[in-house]
C-alpha positions as CSV (number, residue, x, y, z in Angstrom):
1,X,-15.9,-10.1,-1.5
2,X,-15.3,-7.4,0.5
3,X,-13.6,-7.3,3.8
4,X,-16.0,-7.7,7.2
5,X,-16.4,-4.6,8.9
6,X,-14.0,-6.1,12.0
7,X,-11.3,-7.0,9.3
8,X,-11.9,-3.5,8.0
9,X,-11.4,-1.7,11.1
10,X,-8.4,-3.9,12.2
11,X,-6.6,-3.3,8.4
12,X,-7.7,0.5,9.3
13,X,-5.3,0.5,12.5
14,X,-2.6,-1.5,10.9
15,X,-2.5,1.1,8.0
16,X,-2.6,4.1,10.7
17,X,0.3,2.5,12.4
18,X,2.2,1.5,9.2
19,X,1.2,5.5,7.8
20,X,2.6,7.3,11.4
21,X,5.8,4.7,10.7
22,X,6.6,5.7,6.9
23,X,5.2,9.3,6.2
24,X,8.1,11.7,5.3
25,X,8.2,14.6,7.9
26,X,5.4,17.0,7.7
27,X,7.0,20.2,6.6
28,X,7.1,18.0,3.0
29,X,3.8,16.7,2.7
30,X,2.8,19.2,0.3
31,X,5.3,17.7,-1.8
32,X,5.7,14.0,-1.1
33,X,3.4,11.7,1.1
34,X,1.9,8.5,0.9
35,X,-1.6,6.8,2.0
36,X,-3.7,4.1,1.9
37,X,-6.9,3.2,0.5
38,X,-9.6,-0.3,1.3
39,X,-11.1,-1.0,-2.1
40,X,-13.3,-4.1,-1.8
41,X,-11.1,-6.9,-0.4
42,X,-8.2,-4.7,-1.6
43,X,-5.5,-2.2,0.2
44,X,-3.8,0.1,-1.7
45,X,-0.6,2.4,-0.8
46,X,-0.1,5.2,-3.1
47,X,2.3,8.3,-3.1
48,X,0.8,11.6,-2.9
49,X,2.7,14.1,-5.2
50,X,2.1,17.4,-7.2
51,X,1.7,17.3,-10.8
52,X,4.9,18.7,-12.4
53,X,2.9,21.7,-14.6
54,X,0.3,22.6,-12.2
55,X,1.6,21.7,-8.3
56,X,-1.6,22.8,-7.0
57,X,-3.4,19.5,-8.3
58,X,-2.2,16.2,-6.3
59,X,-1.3,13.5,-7.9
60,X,-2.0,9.8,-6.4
61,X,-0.1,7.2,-7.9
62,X,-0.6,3.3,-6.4
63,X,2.5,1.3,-5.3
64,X,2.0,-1.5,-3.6
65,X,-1.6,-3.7,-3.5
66,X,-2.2,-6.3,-1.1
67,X,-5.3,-8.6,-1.6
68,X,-7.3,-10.5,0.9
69,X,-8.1,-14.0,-0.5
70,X,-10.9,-15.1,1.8
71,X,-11.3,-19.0,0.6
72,X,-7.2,-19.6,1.8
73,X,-7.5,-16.6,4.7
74,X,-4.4,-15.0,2.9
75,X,-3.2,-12.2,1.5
76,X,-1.1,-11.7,-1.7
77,X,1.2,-9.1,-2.4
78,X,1.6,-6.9,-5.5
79,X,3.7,-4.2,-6.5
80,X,3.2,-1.7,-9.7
81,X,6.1,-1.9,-12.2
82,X,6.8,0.8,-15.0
83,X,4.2,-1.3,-16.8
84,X,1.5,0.4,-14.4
85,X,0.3,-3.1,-14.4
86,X,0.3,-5.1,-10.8
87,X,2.5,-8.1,-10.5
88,X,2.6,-10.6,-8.3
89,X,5.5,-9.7,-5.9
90,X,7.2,-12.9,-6.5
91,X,9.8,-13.3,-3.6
92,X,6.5,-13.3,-0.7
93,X,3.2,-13.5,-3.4
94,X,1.5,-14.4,-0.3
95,X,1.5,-14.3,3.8
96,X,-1.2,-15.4,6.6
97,X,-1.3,-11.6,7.8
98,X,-1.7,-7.9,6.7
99,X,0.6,-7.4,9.0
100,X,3.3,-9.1,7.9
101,X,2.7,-7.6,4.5
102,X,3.1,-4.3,5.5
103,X,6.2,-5.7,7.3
104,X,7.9,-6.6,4.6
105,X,7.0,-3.8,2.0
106,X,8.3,-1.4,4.9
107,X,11.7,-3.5,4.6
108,X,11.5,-3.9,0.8
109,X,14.6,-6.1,0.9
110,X,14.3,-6.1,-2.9
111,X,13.7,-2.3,-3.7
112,X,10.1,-2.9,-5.5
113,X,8.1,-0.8,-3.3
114,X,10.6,2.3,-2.1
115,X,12.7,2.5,-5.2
């Protein structure tokens, strides 16, 4: 099920805050950047970079998933291996916030989503 239009818009001001927090400086956007997407009950952070033969096309590539699970009021956390599959991120798989989500994939005290 997809988020309410309040959780929506609340997520929306969390990402802009998280964005304005992480996004390299802008004279190398054109090369690397990140955003975020609401799919469903879904957000989604992705880098933003050139393909390698042709930089004029962009690239998005996901990183980092985080699902709202309405039944428990939770979210889980995922993060994209070299697999391109999503895995559960095992040392938080879930929290009682998006916010503190975002918290700790901006810390990434295990290097899954930031390398």
């Amino acid at each position: 099920m997809a988020l309410s239009e309040f959780e929506e818009k609340s997520a929306e001001l969390l990402l802009e805050k998280f964005l304005g927090k992480r996004r390299p400086p802008p004279e190398i956007r054109d090369r690397l950047d990140i955003a975020a997407r609401i799919e469903g009950q879904s957000v989604i952070l992705l880098t933003i970079r050139p393909v390698w033969d042709n930089p004029s096309v962009k690239q998005k590539q996901p990183f980092a998933k985080i699902d709202f699970i309405r039944k428990t009021r939770c979210w889980k956390l995922f993060w994209m291996r070299a697999d391109l599959e999503w895995h559960t991120y095992k040392p938080l798989p879930k929290v009682d916030s998006l916010e503190k989500a975002l918290g700790e994939i901006d810390r990434d005290p295990h290097n899954c989503f930031w390398g």
